[in-house]
TORROVEX-610767 format. One record per residue (C-alpha): x, y negated, z; residue in one letter. Coordinates in steps of 0.001 Angstrom, whole numbers, padded with zeros to 6 digits, always signed. Example, Ala and Ser with C-alpha at 12.3 -4.5 7.8 and 13.67 -1.06 7.14 Angstrom:
<gumis>
+012300+004500+007800a+013670+001060+007140s
</gumis>
This chain:
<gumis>
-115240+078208-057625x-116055+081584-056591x-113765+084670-056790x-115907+087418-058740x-114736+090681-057396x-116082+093948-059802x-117187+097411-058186x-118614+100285-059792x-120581+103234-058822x-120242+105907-061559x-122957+109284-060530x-121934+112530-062199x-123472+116192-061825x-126819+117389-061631x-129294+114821-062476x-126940+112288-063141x-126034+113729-066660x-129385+113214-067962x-128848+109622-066452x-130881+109908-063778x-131255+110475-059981x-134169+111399-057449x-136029+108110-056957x-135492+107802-053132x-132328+109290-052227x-130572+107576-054823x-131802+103978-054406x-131404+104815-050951x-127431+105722-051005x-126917+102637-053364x-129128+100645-050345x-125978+102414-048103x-123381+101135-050556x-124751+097753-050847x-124724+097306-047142x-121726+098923-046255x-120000+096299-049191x-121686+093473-047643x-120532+094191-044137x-116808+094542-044913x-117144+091578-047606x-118644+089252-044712x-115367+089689-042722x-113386+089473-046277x-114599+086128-046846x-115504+084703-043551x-113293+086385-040607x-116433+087108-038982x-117951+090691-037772x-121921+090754-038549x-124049+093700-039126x-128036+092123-038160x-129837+089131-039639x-128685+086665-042314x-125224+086883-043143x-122828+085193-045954x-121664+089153-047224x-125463+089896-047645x-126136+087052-050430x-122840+087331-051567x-123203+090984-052888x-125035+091484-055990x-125772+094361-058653x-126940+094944-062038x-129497+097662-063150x-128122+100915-063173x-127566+101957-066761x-126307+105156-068756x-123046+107104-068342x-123826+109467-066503x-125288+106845-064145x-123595+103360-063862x-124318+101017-060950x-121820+097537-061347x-122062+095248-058257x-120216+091949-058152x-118696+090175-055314x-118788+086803-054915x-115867+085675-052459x-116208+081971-051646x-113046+081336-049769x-109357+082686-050579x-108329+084555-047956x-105482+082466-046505x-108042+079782-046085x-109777+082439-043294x-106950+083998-042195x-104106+082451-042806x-100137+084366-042771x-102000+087243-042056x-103616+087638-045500x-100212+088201-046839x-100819+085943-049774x-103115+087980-051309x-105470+087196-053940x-109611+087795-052587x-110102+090629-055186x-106778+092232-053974x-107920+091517-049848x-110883+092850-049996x-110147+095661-051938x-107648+097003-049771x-109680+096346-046445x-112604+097969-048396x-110416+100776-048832x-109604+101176-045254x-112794+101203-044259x-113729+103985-046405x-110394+106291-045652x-111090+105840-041692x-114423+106570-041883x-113951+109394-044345x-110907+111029-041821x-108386+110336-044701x-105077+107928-044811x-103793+106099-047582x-100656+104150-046508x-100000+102716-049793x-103537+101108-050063x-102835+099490-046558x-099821+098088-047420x-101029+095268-048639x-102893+094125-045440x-100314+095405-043189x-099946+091776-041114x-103486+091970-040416x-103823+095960-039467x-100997+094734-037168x-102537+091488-035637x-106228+092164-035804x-106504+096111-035548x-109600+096075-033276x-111237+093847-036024x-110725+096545-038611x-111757+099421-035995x-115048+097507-035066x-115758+097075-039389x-115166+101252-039964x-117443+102183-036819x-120098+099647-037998x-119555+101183-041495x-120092+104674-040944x-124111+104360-041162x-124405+102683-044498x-121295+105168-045625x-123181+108285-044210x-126806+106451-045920x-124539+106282-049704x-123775+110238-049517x-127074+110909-049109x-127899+111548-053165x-124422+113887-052906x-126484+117148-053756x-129455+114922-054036x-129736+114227-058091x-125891+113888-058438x-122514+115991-057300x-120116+112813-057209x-119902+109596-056669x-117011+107479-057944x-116040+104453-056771x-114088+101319-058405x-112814+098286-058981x-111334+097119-062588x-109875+100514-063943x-109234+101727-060580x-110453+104355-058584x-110976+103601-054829x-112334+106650-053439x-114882+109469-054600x-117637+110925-052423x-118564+114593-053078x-119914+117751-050905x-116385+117578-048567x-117088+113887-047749x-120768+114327-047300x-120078+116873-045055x-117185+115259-042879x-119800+112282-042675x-122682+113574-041787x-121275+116562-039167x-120288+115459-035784x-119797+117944-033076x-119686+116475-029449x-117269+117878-026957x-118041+116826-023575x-114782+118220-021985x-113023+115531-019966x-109583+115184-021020x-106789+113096-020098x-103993+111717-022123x-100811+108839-022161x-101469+107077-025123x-100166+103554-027018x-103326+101052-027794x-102673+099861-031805x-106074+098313-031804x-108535+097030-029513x-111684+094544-029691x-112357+093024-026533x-116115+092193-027629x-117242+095774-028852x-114728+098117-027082x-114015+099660-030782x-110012+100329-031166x-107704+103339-032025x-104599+104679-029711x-101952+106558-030688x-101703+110174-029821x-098564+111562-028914x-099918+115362-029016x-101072+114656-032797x-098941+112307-034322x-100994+110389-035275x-104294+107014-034072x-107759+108289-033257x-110171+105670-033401x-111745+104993-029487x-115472+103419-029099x-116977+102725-025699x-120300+101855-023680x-120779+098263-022840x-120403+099227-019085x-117237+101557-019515x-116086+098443-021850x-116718+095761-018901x-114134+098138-016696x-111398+098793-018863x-110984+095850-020832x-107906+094527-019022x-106415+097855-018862x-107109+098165-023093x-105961+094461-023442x-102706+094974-021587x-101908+098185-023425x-102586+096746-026778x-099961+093817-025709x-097295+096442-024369x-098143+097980-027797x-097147+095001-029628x-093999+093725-027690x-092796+097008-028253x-091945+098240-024672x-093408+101970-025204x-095426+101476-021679x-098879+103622-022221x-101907+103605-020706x-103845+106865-019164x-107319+107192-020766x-110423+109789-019996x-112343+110658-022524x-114568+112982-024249x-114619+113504-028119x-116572+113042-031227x-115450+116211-033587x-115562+116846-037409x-116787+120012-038340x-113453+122071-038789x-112686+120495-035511x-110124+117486-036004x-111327+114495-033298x-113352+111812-035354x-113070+109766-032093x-112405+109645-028369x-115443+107980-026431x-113807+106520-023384x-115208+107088-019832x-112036+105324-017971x-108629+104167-017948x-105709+102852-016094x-102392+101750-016821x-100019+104738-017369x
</gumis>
């Protein structure tokens, strides 16, 4: 039997408290919800990364009518496996609701710029074992997420988001605006950094830097990608034997508007 997993879109402000919302924008940001919920739901339930053609997380997302209060949008999950079925000891014994929720959570803090160590807790094996997975879901996510913000000012001022009675995360004006703003600076820099993630198939990751305290997520062309793979790979296993050896990366950056790195695209790297 299926695992039915609950989510809720609540819309308040503007529009939204005469329970409604502009025709377009809004049933285009729930179209950007939708998707963005079937992507990381797909990986939930299958271990699997897909983002183009048929996929299980696209027929396994559904929703009901939006309805009064201010406006109400439920959508139900329906997880077919549990996840230590897909991903064994690294599931953490979690139940699918709980699983998914918390990597649905992470998805949304990365690509929002925001950290929330006590909703990662739960999925901390897996963060640890299959960090480029996770990196490659938030920079695949961050289309549909930028798509859902687009009725923020748009018919409503909010959107909540949920699961049972609580509250995952809350898009508003700030959100919308870290989202949608990216500011490209095309200065070469150089830095020793410690790989936490890395997917060998998309180049997505994250690397810890020492100057901030703190990961950046790293993306990468396919041709960069073909070149620094073993150097990524290798610093991603010094990262997880714990012997504090670095690599050296170049790269340029991908800004938020009040100027905090988003991401580092990588143009080359070599063992530090």
């Amino acid at each position: 039997m299926p695992e039915i997993v609950p989510f809720r879109l609540k819309l308040t402000g503007d529009t939204a408290e005469q329970h409604q919302f502009q025709g377009y924008d809004g049933y285009m940001a729930l179209a950007g919800f939708a998707w963005m919920l079937s992507l990381v739901t797909n990986y939930a339930d299958t271990g699997a990364i897909r983002q183009r053609g048929e996929f299980d997380g696209r027929e396994a997302v559904r929703a009901t009518a939006p309805a009064e209060g201010s406006v109400l949008v439920d959508f139900m999950v329906h997880l077919q496996n549990n996840p230590a079925i897909v991903f064994g000891a690294l599931a953490g014994g979690l139940a699918g609701g709980t699983f998914l929720t918390s990597l649905f959570n992470r998805v949304i803090n990365r690509n929002l710029g925001q950290e929330n160590p006590d909703s990662d807790k739960p999925i901390a094996q897996l963060l640890g074992r299959r960090g480029g997975d996770i990196e490659a879901l938030v920079a695949i996510s961050e289309a549909p997420i930028r798509q859902a913000h687009g009725i923020i000012g748009n018919g409503a001022n909010k959107m909540v988001i949920s699961t049972g009675f609580n509250i995952i995360n809350t898009f508003d004006s700030n959100t919308r605006d870290y989202v949608k703003l990216n500011a490209k600076d095309e200065t070469l820099q150089i830095k020793q950094v410690s790989v936490s993630a890395f997917n060998a198939n998309s180049g997505y990751g994250s690397v810890f830097d020492y100057d901030l305290g703190h990961v950046v997520p790293v993306s990468m062309s396919r041709e960069i990608l073909r070149q620094v793979k073993s150097v990524f790979s290798w610093g991603l296993d010094q990262y997880v034997q714990g012997t504090g050896k670095n690599i050296e990366i170049r790269f340029t950056r991908i800004l938020a508007m009040d100027g905090r790195p988003k991401r580092y695209v990588i143009v080359g790297a070599s063992r530090g």
